[in-house]
Each structure stands twice: as structure tokens, then as C-alpha cells.
C-alpha positions as CSV (number, residue, x, y, z in Angstrom):
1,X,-36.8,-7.6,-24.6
2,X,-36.8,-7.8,-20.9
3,X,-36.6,-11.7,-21.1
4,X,-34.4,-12.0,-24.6
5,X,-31.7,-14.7,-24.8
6,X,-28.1,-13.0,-25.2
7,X,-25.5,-15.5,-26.7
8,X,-21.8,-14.4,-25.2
9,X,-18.9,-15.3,-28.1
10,X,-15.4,-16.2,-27.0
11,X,-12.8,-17.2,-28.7
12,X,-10.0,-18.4,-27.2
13,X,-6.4,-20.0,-28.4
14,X,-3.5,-20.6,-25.2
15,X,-5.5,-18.2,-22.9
16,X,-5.8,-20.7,-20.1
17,X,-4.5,-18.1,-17.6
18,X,-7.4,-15.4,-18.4
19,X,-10.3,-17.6,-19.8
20,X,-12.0,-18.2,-16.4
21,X,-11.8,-14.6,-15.5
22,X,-13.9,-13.7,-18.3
23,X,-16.3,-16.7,-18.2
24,X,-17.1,-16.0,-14.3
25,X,-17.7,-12.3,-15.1
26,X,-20.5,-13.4,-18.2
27,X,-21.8,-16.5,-15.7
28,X,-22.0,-13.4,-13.0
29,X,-23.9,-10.9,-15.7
30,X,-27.2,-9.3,-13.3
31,X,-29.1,-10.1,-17.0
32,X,-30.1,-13.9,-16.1
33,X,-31.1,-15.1,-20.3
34,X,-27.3,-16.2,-20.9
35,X,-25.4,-18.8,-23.0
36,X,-21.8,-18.4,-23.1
37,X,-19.9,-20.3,-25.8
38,X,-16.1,-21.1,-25.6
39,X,-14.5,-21.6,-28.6
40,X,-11.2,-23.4,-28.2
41,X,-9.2,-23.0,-31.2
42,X,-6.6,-25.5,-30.7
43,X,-5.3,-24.6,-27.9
44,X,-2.3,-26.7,-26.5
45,X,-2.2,-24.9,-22.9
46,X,-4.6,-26.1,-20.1
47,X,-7.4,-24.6,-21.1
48,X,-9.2,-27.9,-21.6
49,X,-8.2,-29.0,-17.9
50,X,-9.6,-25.3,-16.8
51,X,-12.6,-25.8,-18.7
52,X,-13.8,-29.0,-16.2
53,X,-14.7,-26.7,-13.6
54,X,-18.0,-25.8,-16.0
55,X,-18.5,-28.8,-17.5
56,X,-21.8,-28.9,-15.4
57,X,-23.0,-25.3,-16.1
58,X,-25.7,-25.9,-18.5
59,X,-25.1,-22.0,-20.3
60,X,-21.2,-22.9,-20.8
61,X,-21.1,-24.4,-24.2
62,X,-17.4,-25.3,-24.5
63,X,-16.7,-26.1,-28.3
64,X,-13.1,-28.0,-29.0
65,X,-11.6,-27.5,-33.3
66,X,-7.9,-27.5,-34.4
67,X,-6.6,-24.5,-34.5
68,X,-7.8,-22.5,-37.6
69,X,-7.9,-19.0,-36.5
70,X,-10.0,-16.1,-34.7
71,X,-11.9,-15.4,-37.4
72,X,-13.1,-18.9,-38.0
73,X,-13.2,-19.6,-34.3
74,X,-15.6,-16.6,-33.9
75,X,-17.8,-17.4,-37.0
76,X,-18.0,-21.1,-35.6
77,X,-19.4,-19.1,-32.1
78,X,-21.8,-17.0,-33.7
79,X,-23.2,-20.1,-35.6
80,X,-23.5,-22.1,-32.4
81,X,-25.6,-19.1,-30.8
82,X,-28.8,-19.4,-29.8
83,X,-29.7,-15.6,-29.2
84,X,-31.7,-13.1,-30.7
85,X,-28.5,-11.1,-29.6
86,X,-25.2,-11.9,-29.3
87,X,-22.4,-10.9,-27.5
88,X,-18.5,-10.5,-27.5
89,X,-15.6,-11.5,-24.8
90,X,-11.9,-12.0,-25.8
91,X,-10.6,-14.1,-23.5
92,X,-7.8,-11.9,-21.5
93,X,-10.5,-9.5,-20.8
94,X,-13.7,-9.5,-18.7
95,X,-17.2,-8.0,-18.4
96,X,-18.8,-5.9,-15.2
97,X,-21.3,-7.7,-14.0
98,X,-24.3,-5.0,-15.3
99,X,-23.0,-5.1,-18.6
100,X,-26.2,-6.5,-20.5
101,X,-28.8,-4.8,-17.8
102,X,-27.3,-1.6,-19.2
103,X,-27.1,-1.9,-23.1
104,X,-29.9,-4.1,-23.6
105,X,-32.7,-1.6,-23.2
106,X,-31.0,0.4,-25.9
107,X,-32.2,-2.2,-28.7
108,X,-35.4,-0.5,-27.9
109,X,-35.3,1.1,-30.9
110,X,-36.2,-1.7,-33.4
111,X,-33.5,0.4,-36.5
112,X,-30.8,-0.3,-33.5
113,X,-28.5,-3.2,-34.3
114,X,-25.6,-2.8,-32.6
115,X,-25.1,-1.4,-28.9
116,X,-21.7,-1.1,-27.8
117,X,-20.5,0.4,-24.4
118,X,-17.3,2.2,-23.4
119,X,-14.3,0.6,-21.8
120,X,-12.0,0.9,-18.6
121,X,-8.5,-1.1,-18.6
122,X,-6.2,-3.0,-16.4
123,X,-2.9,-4.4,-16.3
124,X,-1.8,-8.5,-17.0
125,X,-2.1,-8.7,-13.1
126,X,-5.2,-7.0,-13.3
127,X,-4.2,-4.1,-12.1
128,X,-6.6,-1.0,-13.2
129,X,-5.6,1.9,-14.4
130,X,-7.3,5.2,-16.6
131,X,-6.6,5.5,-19.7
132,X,-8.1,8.2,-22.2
133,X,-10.7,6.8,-24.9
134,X,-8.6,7.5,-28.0
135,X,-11.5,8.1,-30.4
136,X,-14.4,10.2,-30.2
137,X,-18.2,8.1,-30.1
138,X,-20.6,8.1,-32.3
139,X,-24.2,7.3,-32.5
140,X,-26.8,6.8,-35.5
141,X,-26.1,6.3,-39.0
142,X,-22.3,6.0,-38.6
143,X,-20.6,4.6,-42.1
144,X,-18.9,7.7,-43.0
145,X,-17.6,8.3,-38.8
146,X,-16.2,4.8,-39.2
147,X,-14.6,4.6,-42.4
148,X,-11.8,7.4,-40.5
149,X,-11.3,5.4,-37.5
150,X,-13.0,2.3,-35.6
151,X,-14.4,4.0,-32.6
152,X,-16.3,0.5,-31.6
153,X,-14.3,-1.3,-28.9
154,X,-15.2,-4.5,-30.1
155,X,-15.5,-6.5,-26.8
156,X,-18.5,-3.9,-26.1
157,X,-20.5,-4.7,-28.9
158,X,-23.2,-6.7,-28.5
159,X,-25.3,-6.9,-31.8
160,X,-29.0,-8.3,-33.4
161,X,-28.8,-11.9,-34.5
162,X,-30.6,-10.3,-37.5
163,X,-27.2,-8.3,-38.4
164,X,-25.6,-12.0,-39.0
165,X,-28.4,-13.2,-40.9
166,X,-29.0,-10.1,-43.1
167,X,-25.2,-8.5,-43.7
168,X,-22.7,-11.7,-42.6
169,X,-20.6,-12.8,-40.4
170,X,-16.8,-12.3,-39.9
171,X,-15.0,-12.4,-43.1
172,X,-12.3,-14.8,-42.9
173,X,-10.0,-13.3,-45.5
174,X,-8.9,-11.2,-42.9
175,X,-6.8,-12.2,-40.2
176,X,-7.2,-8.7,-38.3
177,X,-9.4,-5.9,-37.9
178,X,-12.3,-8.1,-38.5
179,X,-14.7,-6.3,-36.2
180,X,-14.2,-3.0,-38.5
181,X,-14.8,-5.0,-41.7
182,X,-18.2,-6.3,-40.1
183,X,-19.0,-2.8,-38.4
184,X,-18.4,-1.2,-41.8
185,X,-20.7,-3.5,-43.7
186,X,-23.3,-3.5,-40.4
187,X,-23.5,0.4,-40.7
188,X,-25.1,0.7,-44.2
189,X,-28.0,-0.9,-42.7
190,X,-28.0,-0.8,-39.2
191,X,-27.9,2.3,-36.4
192,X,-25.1,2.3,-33.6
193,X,-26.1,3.1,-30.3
194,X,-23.5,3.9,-27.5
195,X,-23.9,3.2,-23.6
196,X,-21.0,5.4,-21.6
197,X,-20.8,3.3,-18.9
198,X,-17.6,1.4,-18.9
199,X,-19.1,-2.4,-18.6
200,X,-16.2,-3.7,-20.7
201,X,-12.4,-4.5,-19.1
202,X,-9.5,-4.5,-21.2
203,X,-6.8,-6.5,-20.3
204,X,-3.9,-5.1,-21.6
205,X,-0.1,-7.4,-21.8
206,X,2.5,-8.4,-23.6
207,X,1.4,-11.0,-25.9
208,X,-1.4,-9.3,-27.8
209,X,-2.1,-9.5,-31.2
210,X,-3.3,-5.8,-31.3
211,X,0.6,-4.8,-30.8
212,X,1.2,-6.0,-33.8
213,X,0.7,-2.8,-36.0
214,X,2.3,-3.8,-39.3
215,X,-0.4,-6.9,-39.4
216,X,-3.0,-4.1,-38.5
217,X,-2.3,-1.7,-41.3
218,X,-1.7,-4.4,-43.6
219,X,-5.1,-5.6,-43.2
220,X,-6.5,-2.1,-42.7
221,X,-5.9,-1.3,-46.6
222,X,-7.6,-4.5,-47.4
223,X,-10.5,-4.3,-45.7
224,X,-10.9,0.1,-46.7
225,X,-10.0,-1.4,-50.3
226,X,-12.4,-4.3,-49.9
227,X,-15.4,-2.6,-48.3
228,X,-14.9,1.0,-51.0
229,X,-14.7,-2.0,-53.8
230,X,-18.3,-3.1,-53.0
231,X,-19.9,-0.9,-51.6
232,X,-18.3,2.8,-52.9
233,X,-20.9,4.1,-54.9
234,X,-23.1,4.5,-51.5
235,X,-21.0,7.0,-50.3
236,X,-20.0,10.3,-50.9
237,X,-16.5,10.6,-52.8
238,X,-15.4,13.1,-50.1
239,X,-16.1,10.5,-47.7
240,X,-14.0,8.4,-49.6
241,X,-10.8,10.8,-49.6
242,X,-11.1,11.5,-46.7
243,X,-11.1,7.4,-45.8
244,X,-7.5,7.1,-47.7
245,X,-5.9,10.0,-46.6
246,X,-6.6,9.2,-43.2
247,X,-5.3,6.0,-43.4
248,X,-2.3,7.0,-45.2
249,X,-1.8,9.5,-42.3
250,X,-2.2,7.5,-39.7
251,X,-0.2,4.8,-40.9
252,X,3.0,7.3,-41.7
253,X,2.4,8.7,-38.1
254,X,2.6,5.1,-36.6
255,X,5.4,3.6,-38.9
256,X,7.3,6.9,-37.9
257,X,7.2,6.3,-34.0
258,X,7.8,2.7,-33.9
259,X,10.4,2.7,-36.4
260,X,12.0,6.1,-37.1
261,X,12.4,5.7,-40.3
262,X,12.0,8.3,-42.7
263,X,11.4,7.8,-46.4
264,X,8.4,5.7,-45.7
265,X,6.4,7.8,-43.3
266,X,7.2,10.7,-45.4
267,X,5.8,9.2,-48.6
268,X,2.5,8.4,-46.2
269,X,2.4,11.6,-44.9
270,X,2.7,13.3,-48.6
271,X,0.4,10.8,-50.2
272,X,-2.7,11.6,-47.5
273,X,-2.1,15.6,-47.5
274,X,-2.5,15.5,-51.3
275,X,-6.1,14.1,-50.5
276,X,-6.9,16.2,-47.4
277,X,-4.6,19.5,-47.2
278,X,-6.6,20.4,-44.1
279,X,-5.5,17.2,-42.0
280,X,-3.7,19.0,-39.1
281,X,-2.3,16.1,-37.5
282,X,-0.8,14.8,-40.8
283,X,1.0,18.3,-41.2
284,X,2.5,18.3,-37.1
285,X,3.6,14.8,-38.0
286,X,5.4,15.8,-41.5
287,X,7.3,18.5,-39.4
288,X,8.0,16.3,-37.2
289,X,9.3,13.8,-39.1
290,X,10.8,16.9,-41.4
291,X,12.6,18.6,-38.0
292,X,14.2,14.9,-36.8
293,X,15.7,14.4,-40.0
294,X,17.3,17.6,-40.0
């Protein structure tokens, strides 16, 4: 364990500006067993000029395809990597440099196969700044804590090689939220452990796909559809209500905000207190929405 090769993933399309942030902060990692593999997926900035400066680094791997997409250009990583363990960086964000010294020792425990770590944030000028972790961190057997919300920051993770080769890779029907499709399918076999040190930046800006919250609940209801479709019947059904309502609730409460709309939210708000009468948030958010229209 002490001397185990970690393979770092990125994935990168136009991010030119950020890339050699985040590849100088895995090069700079206290935990010296590193390959970092850059996958550009078509990008038609200057990230190839950029990527010169490490064209002599023998653990920079710098991979070149058209552009297909992140879940291809992440899968194409993953099967590149030579690690018993492997990794995750987006490009517009970066690591601390003690990041693997501190979650490594947790895959100690040989039923652990996925550690992940919490995060602090900073600005598109990399300015920091705090920011509350919005959901609550859990450890163990988790399927049931995840199927509510996807408390795994994905840039955290870093997971067993044997996770790929047992349960898959990224599934790439799924153009978003395609770390909670694999930590949904990774969780019926595998334990989560947590590190609460924040050895993970976030970079958040303007251009990021995670703003784009119709895309996210569209994909969302796939992948709770998808992942209920196969593998249902290992869960409890109250589990399982509890998954839809939530999602129904949460979505209402989002569409509501951004839009402020009305008929929409309400019928998502209706639709997941039929299936959880006890959600609290999903009743302040149908007054809300009940009080404004009013």
C-alpha cells in the first residue's frame, strides 16, 4: 500500500487556461507512485501548445481524440491507467498537495473501494472562499444514503482499479451525472470511506457544465430509472420511495427558484409528498411556491 501506483484521470475539452494548474498540483502530490493522464477531447484552445511544457515528464501521459465527450474521454483515461487505484481531477480544479498521503491509508480496509475526501472552493481567479458542504457524509455501506442525494464530490474520489474491473466504468448513455451512476452501481458491492480533510479545490466560474440544471435533472431520472430498473429488487421499496419523491422534490424546489414558474414545480412538489408526506422541505417549498402565487 505504502508504495501502490495511483493513476490521476483528467479529462479535459478548451480548458487551456486551468489545465496546468491542476496537473502541477497532481505532479506536486507528497505521494511519489503517480501517473497522470490528460485526456484531450478535442480541444481546439491551446491546450496542446500548453501541454509542451510536460512533454518530458515521464508520469504525464497526454492522450489526443476528437472530441466525443466526458464520459468517453474519462473511460478512454481509466483504460489507459496503470494503477491499482485511480484517481479523479477536472481540469478547472486542482488537488492539495497531501491529497493521496491522506486517503490512501484508508484503503486499508481490503471491503474499502472508494475513498473520497471533502472539498474547499475558490473563485475563476482562484480566489478562496468557504462555502458550506451542502450534503451530509456518509461512510460504509451507502446505496440507500446515495440513492437521496450524491454526497461524493467526485473530484475527491479516488477508487480500486478492482471497482472498474468488477462493476464498470462510466456509462456513456449519460452525458451528466455520471459519477452518481457509477457510485450507485460501486455501492452494492463496495464500502465508502470519507477523509474530512479538504484535499480537493473546486474551481467554481461561469462556464461550467454543473450550472446547467435542466441537463442535470434530465439525466438524474435516467440514471434513478436506470439503476432501480436493474438493480431494484436489492433494495428496500421504502428506499425506493423515498429515491423518487426526493427527486421529484428537489427538482420542483430547483425548477421553482430558477424559473418561477408555477404549475410545474407544483405538480413536482405534489407528486413527491404523495410518496413521502413527512418530507419537510418539500412542504416549506409547496407554501412557498403556494404564498408567491397568491
Amino acid at each position: 500500500m505504502d508504495n501502490a501506483l495511483v493513476s490521476i484521470v483528467i479529462a479535459s475539452y478548451n480548458m487551456g487556461q486551468y489545465l496546468g494548474t491542476a496537473i502541477d498540483s497532481l505532479l506536486a502530490q507528497t505521494w511519489g507512485n503517480i501517473e497522470v493522464i490528460i485526456v484531450d477531447d478535442g480541444s481546439t484552445d491551446n491546450t496542446p501548445q500548453m501541454m509542451q511544457a510536460y512533454s518530458s515528464n515521464d508520469k504525464v501521459n497526454y492522450i489526443r481524440t476528437e472530441n466525443r465527450g466526458q464520459p468517453k474521454a474519462k473511460n478512454l483515461g481509466v483504460k489507459a491507467a496503470k494503477g491499482d487505484f485511480i484517481g479523479f481531477c477536472d481540469a478547472d480544479d486542482f488537488w492539495t498537495i497531501d491529497k493521496l498521503e491522506k486517503q490512501m491509508p484508508l484503503f486499508s480496509d481490503e471491503s474499502v473501494g472508494i475513498v473520497y475526501s471533502e472539498v474547499s472552493y475558490v473563485d475563476e481567479n482562484g480566489n478562496p472562499y468557504d462555502k458550506p458542504a451542502p450534503y451530509e457524509r456518509h461512510i460504509g455501506n451507502v446505496t440507500e444514503q446515495l440513492l437521496l442525494k450524491n454526497f461524493v464530490p467526485f473530484g475527491t474520489s479516488v477508487i480500486r482499479r478492482q471497482c472498474v474491473e468488477q462493476d464498470g466504468a462510466f456509462d456513456e448513455q449519460f452525458k451528466m451525472g455520471i459519477d452518481w451512476d457509477l457510485w450507485l452501481r460501486y455501492s452494492l458491492n463496495w464500502k465508502f470511506s470519507y477523509c474530512p480533510d479538504k484535499t480537493y479545490i473546486y474551481r467554481e466560474w461561469s462556464g461550467q457544465m454543473s450550472k446547467n440544471y435542466k441537463g442535470r435533472y434530465d439525466f438524474a431520472f435516467r440514471i434513478l430509472e436506470h439503476f432501480l430498473g436493474k438493480h431494484g429488487d436489492k433494495l428496500s421499496p421504502k428506499a425506493v420511495k423515498l429515491a423518487w419523491s426526493d427527486m421529484y422534490i428537489s427538482r420542483g424546489i430547483t425548477y421553482a427558484k430558477a424559473e418561477g414558474t408555477f404549475i410545474a414545480p407544483l405538480k413536482d412538489l405534489l407528486k413527491g409528498l404523495s410518496m413521502n408526506i413527512f418530507d419537510y422541505n418539500g412542504w416549506v417549498a409547496l407554501a412557498r411556491l403556494l404564498v408567491r402565487r397568491s
